[in-house]
C-alpha positions as CSV (number, residue, x, y, z in Angstrom):
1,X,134.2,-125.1,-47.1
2,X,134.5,-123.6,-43.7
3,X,132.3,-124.3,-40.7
4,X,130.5,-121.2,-41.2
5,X,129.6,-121.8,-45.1
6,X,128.2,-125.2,-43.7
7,X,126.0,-124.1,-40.8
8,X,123.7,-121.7,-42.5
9,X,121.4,-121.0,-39.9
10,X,119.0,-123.0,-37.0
11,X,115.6,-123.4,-37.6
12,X,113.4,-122.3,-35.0
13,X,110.1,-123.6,-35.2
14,X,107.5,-125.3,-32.4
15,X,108.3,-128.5,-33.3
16,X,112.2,-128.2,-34.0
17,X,112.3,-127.0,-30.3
18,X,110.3,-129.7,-28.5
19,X,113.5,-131.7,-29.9
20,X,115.7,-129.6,-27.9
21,X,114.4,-130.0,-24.9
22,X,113.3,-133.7,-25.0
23,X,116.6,-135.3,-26.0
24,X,119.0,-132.5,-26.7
25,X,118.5,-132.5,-30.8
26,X,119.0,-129.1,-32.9
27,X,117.8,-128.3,-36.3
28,X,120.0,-126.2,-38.6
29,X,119.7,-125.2,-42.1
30,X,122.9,-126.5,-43.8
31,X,124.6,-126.2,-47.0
32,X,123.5,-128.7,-50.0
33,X,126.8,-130.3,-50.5
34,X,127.7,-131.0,-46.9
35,X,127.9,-134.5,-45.7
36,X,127.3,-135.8,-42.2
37,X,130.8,-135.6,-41.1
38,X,131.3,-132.1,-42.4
39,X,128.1,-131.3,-40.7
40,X,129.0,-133.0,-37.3
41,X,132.6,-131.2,-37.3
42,X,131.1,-128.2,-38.1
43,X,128.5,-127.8,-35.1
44,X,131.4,-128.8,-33.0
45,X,133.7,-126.5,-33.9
46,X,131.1,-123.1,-33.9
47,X,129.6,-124.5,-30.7
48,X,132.4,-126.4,-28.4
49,X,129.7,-129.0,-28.1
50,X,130.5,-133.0,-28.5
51,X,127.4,-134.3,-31.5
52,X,126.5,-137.7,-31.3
53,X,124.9,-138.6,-34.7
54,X,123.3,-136.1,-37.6
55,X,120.3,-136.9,-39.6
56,X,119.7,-134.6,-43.2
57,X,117.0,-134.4,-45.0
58,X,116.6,-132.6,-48.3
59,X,113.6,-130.4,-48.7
60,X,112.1,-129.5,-51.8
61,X,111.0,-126.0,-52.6
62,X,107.1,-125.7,-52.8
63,X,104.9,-124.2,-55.2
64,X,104.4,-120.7,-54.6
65,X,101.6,-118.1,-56.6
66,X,101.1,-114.7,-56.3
67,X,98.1,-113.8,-58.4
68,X,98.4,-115.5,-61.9
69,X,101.9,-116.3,-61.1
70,X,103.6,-118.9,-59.6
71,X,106.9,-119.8,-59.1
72,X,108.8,-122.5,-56.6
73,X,110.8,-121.8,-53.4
74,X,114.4,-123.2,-53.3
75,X,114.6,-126.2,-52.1
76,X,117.5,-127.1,-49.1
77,X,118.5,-129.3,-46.8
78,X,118.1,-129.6,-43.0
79,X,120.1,-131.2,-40.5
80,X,119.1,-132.5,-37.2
81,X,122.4,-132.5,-35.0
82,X,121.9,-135.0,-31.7
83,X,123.9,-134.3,-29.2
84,X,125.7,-136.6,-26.7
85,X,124.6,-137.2,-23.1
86,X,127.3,-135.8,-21.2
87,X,127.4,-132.9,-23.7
88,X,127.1,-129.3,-22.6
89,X,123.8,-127.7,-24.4
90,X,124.3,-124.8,-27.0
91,X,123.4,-121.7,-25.4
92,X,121.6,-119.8,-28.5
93,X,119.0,-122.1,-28.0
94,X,118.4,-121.4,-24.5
95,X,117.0,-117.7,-25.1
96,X,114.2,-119.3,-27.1
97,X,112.1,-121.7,-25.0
């Protein structure tokens, strides 16, 4: 797997980016069968930044209806990248706050 199969894309949400700004933590959408080291180089590698631990969590898909039917969203894991202190920040993130 390359870097960019693992790092499908960040999640931008209110809460995700409080993180950013409180203790330089980013949340990315990754790919089910990455691990924390894949994960870690990854982010390093598409960013040029140094990461300092990575948390995943696996998140199930939800029930969904539409009228009389109802289905389930895919589930998918999420990774929250910390980076280190003297660590330069990832600039994507800077356009949204």
């Amino acid at each position: 797997m390359t870097a960019r199969d693992i790092i499908i894309k960040p999640v931008i949400t209110e809460k995700s980016m409080t993180g950013v700004v409180a203790n330089k933590k980013y949340t990315f959408k990754v790919d089910k069968k990455a691990t924390k080291i894949q994960i870690a180089q990854a982010v390093e590698e598409i960013f040029g930044v140094k990461v300092a631990k990575v948390n995943t969590v696996s998140v199930r898909g939800r029930l969904r209806r539409q009228g009389r039917n109802e289905g389930y969203t895919p589930s998918w894991k999420k990774a929250y990248v910390t980076l280190t202190e003297d660590s330069k920040t990832i600039e994507f993130f800077e356009g949204m706050m």
